[in-house]
KOLGU-4560 file (N, C-alpha, C; in nm, 3 decimals, padded with zeros to 5 digits):
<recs>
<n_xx: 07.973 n_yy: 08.082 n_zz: 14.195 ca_xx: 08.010 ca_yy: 08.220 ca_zz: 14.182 c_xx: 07.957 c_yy: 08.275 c_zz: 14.050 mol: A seq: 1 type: UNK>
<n_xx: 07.853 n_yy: 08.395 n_zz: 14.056 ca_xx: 07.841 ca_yy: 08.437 ca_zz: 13.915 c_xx: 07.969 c_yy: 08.527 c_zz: 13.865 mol: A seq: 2 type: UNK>
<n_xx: 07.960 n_yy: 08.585 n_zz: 13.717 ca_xx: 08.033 ca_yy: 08.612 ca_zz: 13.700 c_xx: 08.042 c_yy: 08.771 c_zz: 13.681 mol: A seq: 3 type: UNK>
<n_xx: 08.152 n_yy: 08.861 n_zz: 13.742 ca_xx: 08.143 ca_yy: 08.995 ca_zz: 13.735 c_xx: 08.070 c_yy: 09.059 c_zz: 13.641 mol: A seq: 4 type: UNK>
<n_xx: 08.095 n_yy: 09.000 n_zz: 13.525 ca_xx: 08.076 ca_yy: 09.078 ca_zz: 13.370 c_xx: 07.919 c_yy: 09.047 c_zz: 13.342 mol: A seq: 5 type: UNK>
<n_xx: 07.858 n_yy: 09.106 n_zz: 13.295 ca_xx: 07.744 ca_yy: 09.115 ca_zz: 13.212 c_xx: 07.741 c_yy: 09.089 c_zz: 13.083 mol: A seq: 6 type: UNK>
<n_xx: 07.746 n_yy: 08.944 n_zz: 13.008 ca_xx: 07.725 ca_yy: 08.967 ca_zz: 12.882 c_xx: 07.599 c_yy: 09.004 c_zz: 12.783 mol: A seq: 7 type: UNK>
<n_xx: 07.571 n_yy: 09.060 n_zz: 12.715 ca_xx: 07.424 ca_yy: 09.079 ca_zz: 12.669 c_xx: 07.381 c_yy: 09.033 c_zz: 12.546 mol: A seq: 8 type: UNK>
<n_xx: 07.529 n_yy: 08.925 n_zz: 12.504 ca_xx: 07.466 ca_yy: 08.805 ca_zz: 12.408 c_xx: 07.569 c_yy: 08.744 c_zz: 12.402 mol: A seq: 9 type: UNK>
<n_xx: 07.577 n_yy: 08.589 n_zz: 12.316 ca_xx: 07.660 ca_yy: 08.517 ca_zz: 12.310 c_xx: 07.773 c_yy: 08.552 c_zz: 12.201 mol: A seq: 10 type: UNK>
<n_xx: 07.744 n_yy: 08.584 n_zz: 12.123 ca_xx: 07.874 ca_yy: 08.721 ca_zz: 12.029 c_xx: 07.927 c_yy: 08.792 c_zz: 12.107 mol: A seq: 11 type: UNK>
<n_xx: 07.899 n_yy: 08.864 n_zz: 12.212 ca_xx: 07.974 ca_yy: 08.936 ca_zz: 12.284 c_xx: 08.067 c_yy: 08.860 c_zz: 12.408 mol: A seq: 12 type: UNK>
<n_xx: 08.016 n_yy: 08.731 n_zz: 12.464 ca_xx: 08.069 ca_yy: 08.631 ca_zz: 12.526 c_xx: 08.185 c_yy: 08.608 c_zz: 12.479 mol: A seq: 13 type: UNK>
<n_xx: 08.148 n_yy: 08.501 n_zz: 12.366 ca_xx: 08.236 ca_yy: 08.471 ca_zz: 12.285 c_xx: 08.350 c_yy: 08.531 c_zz: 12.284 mol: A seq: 14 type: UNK>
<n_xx: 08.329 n_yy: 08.641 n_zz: 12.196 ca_xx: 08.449 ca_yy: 08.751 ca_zz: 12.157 c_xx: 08.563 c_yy: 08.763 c_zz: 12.277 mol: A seq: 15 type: UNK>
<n_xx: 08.446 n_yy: 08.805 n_zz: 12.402 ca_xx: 08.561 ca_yy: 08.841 ca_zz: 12.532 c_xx: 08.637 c_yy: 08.723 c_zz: 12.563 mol: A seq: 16 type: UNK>
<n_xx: 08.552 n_yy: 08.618 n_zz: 12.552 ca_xx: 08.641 ca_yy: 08.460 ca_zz: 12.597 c_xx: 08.776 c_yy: 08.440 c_zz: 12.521 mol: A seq: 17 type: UNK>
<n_xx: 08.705 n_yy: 08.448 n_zz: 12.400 ca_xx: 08.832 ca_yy: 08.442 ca_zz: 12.327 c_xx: 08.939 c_yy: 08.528 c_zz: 12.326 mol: A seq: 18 type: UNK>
<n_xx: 08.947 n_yy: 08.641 n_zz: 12.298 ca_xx: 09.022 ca_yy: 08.766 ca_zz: 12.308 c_xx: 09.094 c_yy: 08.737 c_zz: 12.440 mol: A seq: 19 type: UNK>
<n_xx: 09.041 n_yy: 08.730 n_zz: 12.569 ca_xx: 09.132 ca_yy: 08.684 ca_zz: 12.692 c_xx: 09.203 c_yy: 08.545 c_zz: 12.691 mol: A seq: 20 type: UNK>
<n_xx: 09.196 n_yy: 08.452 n_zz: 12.608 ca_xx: 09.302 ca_yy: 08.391 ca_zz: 12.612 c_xx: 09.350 c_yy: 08.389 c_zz: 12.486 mol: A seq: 21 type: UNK>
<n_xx: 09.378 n_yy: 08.494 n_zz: 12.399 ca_xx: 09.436 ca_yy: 08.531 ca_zz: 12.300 c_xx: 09.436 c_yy: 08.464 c_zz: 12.176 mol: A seq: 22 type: UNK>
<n_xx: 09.340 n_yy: 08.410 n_zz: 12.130 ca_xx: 09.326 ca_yy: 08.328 ca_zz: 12.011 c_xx: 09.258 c_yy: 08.395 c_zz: 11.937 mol: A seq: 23 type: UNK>
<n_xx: 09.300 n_yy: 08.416 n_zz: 11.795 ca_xx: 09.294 ca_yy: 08.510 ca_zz: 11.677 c_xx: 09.055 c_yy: 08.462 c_zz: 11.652 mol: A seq: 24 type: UNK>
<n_xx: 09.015 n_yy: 08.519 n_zz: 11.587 ca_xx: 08.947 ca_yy: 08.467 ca_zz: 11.514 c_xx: 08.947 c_yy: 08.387 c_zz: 11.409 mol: A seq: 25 type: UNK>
<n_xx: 09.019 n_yy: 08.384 n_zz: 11.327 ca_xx: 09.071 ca_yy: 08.305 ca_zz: 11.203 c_xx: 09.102 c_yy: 08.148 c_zz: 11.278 mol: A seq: 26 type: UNK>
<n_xx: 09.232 n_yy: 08.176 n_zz: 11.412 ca_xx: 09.207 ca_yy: 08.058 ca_zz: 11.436 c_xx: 09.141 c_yy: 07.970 c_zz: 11.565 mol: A seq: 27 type: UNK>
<n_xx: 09.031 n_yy: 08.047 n_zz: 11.604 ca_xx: 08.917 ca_yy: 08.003 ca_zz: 11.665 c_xx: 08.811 c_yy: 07.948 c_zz: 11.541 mol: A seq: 28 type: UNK>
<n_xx: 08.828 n_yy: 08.031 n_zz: 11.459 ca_xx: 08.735 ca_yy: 07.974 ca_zz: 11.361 c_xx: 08.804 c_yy: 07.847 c_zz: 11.294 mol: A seq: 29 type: UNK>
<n_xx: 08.908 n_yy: 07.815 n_zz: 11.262 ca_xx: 08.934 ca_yy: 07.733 ca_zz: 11.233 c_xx: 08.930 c_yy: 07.598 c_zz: 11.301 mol: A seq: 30 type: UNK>
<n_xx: 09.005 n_yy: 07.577 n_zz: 11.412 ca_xx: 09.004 ca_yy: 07.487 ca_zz: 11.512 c_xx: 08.759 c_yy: 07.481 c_zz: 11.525 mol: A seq: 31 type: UNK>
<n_xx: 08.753 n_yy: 07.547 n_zz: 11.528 ca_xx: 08.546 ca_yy: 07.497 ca_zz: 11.560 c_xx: 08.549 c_yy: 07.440 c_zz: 11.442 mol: A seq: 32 type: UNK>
<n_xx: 08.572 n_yy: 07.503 n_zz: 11.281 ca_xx: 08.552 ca_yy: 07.390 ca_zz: 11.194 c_xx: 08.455 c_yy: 07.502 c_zz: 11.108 mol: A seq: 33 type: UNK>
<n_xx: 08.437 n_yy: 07.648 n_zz: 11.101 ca_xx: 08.376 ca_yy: 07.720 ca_zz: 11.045 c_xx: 08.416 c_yy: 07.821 c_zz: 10.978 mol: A seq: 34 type: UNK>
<n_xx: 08.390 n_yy: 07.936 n_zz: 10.882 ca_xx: 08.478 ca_yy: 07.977 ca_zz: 10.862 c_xx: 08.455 c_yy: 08.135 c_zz: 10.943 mol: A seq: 35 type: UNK>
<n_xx: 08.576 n_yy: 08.191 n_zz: 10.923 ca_xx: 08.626 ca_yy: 08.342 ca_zz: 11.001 c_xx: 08.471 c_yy: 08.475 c_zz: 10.960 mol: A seq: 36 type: UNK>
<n_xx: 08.432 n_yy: 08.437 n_zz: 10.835 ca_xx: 08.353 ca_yy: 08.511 ca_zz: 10.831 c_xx: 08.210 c_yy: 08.519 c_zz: 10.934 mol: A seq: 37 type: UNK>
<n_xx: 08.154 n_yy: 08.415 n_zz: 10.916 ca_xx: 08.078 ca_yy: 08.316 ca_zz: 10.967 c_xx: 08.111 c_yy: 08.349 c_zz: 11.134 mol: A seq: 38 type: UNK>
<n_xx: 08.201 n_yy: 08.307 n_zz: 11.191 ca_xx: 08.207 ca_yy: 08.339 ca_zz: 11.344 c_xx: 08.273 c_yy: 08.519 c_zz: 11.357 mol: A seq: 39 type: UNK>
<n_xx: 08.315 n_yy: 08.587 n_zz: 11.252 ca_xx: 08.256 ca_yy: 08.705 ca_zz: 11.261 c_xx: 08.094 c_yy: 08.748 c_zz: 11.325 mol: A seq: 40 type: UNK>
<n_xx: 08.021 n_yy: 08.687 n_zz: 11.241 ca_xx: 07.910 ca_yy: 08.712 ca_zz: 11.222 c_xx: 07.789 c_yy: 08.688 c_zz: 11.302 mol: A seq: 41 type: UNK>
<n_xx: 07.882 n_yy: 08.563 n_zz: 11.388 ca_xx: 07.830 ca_yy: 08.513 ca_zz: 11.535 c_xx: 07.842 c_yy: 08.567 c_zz: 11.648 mol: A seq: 42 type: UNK>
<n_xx: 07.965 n_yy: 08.666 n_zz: 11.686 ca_xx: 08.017 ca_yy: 08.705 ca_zz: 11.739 c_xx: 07.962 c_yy: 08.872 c_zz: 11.730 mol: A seq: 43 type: UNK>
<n_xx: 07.931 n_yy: 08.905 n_zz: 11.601 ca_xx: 07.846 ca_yy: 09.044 ca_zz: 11.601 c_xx: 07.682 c_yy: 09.034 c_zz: 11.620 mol: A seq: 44 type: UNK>
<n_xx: 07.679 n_yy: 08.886 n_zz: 11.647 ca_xx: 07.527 ca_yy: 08.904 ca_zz: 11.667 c_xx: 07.465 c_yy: 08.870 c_zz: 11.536 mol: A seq: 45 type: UNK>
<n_xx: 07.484 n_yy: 08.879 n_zz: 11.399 ca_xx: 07.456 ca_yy: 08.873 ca_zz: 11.298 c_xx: 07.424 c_yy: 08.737 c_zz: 11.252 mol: A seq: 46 type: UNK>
<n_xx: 07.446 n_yy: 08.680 n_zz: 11.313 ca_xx: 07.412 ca_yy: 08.497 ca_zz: 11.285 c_xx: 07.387 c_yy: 08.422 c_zz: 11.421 mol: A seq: 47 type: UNK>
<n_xx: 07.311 n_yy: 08.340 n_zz: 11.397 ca_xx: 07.246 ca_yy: 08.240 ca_zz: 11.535 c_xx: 07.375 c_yy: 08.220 c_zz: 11.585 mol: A seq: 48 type: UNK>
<n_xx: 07.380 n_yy: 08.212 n_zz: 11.732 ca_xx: 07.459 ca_yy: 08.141 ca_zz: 11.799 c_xx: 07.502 c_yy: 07.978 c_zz: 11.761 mol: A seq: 49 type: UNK>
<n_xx: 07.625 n_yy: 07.913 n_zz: 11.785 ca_xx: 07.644 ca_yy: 07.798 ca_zz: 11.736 c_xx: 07.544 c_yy: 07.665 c_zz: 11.779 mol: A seq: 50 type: UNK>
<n_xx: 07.552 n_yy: 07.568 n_zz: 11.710 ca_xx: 07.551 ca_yy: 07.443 ca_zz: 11.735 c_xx: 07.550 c_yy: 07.375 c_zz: 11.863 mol: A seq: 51 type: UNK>
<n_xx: 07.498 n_yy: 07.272 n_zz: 11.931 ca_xx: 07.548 ca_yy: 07.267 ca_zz: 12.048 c_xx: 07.705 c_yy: 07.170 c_zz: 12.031 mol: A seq: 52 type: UNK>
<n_xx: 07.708 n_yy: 07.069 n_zz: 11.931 ca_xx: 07.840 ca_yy: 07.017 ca_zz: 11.924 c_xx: 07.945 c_yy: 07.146 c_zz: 11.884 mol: A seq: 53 type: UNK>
<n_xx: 07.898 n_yy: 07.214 n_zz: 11.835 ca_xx: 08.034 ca_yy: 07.327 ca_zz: 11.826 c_xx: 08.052 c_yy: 07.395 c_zz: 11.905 mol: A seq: 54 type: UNK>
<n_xx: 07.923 n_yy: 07.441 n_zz: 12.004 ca_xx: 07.934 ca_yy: 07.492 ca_zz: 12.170 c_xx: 08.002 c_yy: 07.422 c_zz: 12.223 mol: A seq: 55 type: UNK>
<n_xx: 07.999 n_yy: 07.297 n_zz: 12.272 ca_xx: 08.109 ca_yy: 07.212 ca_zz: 12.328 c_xx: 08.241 c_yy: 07.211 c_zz: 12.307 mol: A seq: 56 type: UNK>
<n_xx: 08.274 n_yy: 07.212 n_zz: 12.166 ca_xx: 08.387 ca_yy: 07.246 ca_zz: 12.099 c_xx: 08.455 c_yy: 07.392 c_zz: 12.166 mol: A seq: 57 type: UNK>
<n_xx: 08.407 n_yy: 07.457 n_zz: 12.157 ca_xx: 08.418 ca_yy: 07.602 ca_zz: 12.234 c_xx: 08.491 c_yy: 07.617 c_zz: 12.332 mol: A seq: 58 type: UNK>
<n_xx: 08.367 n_yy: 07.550 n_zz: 12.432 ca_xx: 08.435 ca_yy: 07.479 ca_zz: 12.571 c_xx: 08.558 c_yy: 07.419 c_zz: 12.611 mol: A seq: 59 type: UNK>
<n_xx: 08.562 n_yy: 07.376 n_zz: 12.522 ca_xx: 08.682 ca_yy: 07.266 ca_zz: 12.540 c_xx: 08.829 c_yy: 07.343 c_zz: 12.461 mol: A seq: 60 type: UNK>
<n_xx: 08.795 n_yy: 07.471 n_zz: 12.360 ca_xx: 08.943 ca_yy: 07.517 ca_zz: 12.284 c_xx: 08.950 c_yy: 07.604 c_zz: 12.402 mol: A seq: 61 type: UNK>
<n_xx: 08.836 n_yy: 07.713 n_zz: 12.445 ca_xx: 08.845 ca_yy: 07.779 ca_zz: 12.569 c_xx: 08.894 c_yy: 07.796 c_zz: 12.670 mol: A seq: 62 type: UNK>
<n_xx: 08.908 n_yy: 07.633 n_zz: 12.681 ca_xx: 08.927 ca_yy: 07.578 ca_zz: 12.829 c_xx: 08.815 c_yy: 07.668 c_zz: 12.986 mol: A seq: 63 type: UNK>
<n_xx: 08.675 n_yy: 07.639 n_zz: 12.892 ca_xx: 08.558 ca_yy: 07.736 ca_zz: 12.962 c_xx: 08.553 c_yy: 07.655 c_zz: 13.121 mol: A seq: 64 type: UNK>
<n_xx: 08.518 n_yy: 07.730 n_zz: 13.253 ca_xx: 08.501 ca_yy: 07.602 ca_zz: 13.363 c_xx: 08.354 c_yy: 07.557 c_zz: 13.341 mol: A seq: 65 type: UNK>
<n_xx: 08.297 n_yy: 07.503 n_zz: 13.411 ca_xx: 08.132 ca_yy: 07.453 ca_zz: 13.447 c_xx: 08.085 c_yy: 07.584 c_zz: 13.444 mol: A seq: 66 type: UNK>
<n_xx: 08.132 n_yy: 07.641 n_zz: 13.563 ca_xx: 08.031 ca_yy: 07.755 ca_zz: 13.589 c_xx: 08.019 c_yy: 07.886 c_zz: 13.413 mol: A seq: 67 type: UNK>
<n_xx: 08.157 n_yy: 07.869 n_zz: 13.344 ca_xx: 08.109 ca_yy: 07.960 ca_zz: 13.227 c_xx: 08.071 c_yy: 07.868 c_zz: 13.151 mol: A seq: 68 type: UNK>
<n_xx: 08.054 n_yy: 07.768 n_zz: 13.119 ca_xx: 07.978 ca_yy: 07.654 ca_zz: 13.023 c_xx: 07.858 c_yy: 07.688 c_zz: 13.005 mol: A seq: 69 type: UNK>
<n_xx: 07.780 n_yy: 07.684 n_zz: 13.182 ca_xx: 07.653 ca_yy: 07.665 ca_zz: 13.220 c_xx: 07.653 c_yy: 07.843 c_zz: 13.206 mol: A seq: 70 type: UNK>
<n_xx: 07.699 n_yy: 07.948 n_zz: 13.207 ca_xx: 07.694 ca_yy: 08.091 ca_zz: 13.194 c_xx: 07.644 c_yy: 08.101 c_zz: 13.079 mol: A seq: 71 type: UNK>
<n_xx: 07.746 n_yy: 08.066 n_zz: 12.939 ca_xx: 07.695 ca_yy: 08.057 ca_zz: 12.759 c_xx: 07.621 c_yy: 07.962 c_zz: 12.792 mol: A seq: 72 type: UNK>
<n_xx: 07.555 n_yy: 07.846 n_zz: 12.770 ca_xx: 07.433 ca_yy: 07.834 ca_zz: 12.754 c_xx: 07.337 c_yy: 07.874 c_zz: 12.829 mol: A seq: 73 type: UNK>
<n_xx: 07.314 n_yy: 07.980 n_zz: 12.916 ca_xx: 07.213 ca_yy: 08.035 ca_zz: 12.970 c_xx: 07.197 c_yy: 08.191 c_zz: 12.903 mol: A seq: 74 type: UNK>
<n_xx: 07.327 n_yy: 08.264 n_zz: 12.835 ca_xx: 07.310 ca_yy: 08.357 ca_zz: 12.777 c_xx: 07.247 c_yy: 08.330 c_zz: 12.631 mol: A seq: 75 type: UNK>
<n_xx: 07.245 n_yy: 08.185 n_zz: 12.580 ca_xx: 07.257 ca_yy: 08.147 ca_zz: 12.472 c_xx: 07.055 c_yy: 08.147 c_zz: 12.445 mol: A seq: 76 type: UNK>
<n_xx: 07.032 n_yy: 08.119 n_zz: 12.594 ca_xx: 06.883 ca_yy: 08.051 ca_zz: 12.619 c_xx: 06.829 c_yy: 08.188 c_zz: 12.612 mol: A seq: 77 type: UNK>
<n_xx: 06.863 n_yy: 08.288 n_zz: 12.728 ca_xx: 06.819 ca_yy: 08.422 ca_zz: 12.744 c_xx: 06.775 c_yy: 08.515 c_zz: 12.587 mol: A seq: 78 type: UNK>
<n_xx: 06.936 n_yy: 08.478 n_zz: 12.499 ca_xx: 06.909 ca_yy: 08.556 ca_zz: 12.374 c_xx: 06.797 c_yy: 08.529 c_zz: 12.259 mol: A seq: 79 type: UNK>
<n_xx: 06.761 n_yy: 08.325 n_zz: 12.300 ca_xx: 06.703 ca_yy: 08.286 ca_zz: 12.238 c_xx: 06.562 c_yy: 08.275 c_zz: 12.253 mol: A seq: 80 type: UNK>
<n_xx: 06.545 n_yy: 08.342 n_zz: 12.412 ca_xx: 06.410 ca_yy: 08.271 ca_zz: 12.427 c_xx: 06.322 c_yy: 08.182 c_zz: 12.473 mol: A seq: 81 type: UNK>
<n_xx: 06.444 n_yy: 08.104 n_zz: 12.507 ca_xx: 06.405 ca_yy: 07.900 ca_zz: 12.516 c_xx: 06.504 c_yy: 07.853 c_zz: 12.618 mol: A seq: 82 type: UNK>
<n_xx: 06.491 n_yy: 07.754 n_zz: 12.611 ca_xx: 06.619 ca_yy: 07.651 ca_zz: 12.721 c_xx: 06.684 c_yy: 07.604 c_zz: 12.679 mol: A seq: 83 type: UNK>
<n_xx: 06.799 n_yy: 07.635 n_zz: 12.784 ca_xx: 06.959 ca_yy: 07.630 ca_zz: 12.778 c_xx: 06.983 c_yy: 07.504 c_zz: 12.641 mol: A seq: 84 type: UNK>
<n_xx: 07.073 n_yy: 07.526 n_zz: 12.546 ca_xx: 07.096 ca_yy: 07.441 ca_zz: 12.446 c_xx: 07.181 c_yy: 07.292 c_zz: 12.502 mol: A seq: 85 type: UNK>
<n_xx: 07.212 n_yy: 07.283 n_zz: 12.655 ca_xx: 07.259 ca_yy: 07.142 ca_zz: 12.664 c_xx: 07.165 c_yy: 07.114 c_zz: 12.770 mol: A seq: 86 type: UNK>
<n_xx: 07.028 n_yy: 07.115 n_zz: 12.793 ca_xx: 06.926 ca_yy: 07.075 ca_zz: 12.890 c_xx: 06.842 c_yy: 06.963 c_zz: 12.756 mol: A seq: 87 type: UNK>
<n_xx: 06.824 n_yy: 07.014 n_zz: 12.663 ca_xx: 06.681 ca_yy: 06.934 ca_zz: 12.592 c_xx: 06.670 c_yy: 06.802 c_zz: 12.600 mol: A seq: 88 type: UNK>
<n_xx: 06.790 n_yy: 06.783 n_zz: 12.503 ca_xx: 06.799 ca_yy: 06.624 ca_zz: 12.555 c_xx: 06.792 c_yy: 06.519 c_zz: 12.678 mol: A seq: 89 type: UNK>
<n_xx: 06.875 n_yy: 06.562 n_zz: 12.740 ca_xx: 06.871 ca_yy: 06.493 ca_zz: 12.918 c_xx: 06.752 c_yy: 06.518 c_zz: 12.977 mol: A seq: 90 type: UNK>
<n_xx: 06.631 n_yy: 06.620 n_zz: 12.940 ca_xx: 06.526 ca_yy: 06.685 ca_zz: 12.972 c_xx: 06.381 c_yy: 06.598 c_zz: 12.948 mol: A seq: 91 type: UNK>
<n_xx: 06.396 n_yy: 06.551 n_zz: 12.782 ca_xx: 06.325 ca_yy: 06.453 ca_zz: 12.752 c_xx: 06.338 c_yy: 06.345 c_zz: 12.696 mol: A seq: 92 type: UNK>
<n_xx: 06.475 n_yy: 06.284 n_zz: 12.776 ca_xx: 06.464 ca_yy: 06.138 ca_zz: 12.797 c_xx: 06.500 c_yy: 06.093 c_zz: 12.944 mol: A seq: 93 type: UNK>
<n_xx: 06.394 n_yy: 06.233 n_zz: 13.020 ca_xx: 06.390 ca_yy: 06.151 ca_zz: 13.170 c_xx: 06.241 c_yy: 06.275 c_zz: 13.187 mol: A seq: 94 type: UNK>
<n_xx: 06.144 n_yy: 06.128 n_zz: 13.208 ca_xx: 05.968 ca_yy: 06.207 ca_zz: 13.170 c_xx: 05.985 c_yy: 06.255 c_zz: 13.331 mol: A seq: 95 type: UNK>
<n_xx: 06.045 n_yy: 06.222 n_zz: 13.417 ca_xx: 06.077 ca_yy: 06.232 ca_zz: 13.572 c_xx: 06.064 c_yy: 06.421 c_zz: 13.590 mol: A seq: 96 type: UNK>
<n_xx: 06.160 n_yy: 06.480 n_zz: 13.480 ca_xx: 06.197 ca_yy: 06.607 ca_zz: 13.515 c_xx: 06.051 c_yy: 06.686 c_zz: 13.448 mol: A seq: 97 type: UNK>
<n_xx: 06.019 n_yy: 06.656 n_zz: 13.348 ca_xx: 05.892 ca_yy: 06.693 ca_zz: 13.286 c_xx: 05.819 c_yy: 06.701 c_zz: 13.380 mol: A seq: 98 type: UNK>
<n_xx: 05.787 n_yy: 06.605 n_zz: 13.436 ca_xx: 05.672 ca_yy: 06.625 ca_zz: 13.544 c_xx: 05.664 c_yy: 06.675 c_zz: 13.642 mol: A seq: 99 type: UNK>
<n_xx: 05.829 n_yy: 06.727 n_zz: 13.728 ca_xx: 05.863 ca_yy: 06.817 ca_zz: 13.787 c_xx: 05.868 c_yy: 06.928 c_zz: 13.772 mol: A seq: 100 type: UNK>
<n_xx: 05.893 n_yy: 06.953 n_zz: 13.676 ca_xx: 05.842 ca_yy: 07.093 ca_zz: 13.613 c_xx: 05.685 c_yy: 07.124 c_zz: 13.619 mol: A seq: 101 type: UNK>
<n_xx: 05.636 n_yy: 07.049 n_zz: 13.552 ca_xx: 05.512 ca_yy: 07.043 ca_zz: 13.559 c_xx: 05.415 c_yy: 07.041 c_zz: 13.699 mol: A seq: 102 type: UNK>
<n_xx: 05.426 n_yy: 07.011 n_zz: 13.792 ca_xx: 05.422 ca_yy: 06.991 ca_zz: 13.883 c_xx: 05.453 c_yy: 07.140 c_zz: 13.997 mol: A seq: 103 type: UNK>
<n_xx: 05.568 n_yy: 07.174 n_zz: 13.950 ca_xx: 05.635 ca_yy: 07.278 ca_zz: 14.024 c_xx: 05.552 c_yy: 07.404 c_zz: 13.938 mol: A seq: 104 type: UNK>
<n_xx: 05.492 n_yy: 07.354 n_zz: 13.853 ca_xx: 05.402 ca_yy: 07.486 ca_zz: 13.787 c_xx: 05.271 c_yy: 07.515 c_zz: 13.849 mol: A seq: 105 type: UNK>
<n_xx: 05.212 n_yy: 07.400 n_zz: 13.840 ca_xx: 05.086 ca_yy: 07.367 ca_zz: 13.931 c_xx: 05.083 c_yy: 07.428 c_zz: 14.057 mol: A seq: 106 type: UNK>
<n_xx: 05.199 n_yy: 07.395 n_zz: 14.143 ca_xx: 05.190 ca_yy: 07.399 ca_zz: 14.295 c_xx: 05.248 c_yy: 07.602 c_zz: 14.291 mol: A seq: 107 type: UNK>
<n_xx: 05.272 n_yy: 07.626 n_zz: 14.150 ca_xx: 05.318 ca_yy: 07.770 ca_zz: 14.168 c_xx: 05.457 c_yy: 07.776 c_zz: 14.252 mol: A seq: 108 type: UNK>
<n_xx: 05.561 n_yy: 07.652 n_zz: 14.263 ca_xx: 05.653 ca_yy: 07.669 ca_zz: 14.318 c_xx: 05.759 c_yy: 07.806 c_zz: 14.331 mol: A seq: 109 type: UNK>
<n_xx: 05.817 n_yy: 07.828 n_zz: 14.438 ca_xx: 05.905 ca_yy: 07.954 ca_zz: 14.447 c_xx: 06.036 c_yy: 07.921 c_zz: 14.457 mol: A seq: 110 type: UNK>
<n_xx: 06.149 n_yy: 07.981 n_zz: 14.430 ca_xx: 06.311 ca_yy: 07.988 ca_zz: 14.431 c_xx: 06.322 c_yy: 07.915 c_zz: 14.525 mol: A seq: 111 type: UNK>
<n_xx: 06.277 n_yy: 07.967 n_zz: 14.667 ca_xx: 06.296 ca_yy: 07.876 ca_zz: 14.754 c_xx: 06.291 c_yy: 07.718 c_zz: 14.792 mol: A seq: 112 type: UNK>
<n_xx: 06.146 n_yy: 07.693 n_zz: 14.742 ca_xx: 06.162 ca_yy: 07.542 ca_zz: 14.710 c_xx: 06.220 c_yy: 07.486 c_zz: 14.616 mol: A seq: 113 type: UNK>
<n_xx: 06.264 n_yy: 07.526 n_zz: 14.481 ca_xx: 06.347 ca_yy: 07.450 ca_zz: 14.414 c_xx: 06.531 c_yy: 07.466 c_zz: 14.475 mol: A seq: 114 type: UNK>
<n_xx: 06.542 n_yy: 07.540 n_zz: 14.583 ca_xx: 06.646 ca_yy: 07.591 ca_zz: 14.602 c_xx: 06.692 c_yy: 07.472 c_zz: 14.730 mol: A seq: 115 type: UNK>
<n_xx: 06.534 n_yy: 07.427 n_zz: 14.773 ca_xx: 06.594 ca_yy: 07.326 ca_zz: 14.853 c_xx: 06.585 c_yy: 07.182 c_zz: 14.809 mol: A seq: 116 type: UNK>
<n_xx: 06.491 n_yy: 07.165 n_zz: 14.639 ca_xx: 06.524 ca_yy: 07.044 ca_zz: 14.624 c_xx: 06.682 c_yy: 07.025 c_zz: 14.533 mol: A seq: 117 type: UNK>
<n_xx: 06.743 n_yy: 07.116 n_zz: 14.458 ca_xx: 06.862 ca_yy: 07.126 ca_zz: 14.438 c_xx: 06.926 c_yy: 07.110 c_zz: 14.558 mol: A seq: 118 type: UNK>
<n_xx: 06.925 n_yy: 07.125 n_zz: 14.685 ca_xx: 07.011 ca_yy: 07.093 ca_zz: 14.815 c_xx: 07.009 c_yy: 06.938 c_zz: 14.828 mol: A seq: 119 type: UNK>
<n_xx: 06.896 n_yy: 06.893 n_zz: 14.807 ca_xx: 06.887 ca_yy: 06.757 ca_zz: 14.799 c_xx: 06.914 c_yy: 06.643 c_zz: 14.728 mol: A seq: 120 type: UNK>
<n_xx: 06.927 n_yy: 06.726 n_zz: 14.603 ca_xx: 07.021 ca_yy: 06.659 ca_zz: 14.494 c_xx: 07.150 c_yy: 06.645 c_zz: 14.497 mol: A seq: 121 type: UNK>
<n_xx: 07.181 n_yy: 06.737 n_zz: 14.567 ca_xx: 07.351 ca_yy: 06.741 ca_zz: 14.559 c_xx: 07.414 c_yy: 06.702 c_zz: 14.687 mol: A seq: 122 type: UNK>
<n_xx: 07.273 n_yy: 06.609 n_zz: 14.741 ca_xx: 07.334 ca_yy: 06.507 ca_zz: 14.867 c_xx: 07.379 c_yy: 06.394 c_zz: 14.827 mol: A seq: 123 type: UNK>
<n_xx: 07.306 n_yy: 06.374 n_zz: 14.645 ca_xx: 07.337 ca_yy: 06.213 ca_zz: 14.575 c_xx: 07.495 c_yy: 06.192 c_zz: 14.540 mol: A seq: 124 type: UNK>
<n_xx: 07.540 n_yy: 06.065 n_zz: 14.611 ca_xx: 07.674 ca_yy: 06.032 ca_zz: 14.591 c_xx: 07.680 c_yy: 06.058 c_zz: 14.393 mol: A seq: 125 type: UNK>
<n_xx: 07.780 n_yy: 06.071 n_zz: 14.352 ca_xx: 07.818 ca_yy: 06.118 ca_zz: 14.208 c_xx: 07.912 c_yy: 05.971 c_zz: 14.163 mol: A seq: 126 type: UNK>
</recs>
């Protein structure tokens, strides 16, 4: 399910996440481990988006589901430019997906075909 809202950066995410389950800034900022000014400043856009261990952190004071996890780091990617901040790692230490990518560039792949090898992935027992 996407999500109704449109965020148009991760400061503005943020803010709403937080604000709906009612946790001050001071002590959102506290509990991440930064200070109030500082996630002011994140939150206005005025400073890079966090860390990915303090993104996680996030997640977890949030109580964010998958689907808004995977939402902030795709707004996080969008604002930045680049890919999602919890893909890199898992990305290149499996040369498997590299080359799928790569591959899926070559062949000029469309939504559709990655839409059915994601169907096929999520036939693998977990």
């Amino acid at each position: 399910m996407v999500s109704a809202v449109h965020y148009d950066s991760f400061g503005t995410f943020l803010s709403t996440k937080r604000t709906e389950r009612n946790i001050s800034l001071r002590e959102m900022a506290r509990r991440i481990g930064i200070s109030a000014p500082f996630l002011s400043d994140v939150e206005r856009n005025k400073a890079a988006p966090l860390t990915i261990d303090r993104l996680y952190q996030v997640s977890e004071i949030l109580s964010l589901s998958l689907e808004e996890q995977y939402e902030m780091y795709d707004i996080i990617a969008w604002q930045k430019h680049t890919i999602a901040p919890d893909l890199p790692e898992y990305i290149m230490a499996r040369r498997h997906i590299v080359l799928a990518i790569r591959v899926s560039r070559e062949v000029n792949a469309e939504e559709a075909d990655w839409l059915r090898c994601i169907e096929i992935l999520k036939r693998i027992p977990v």
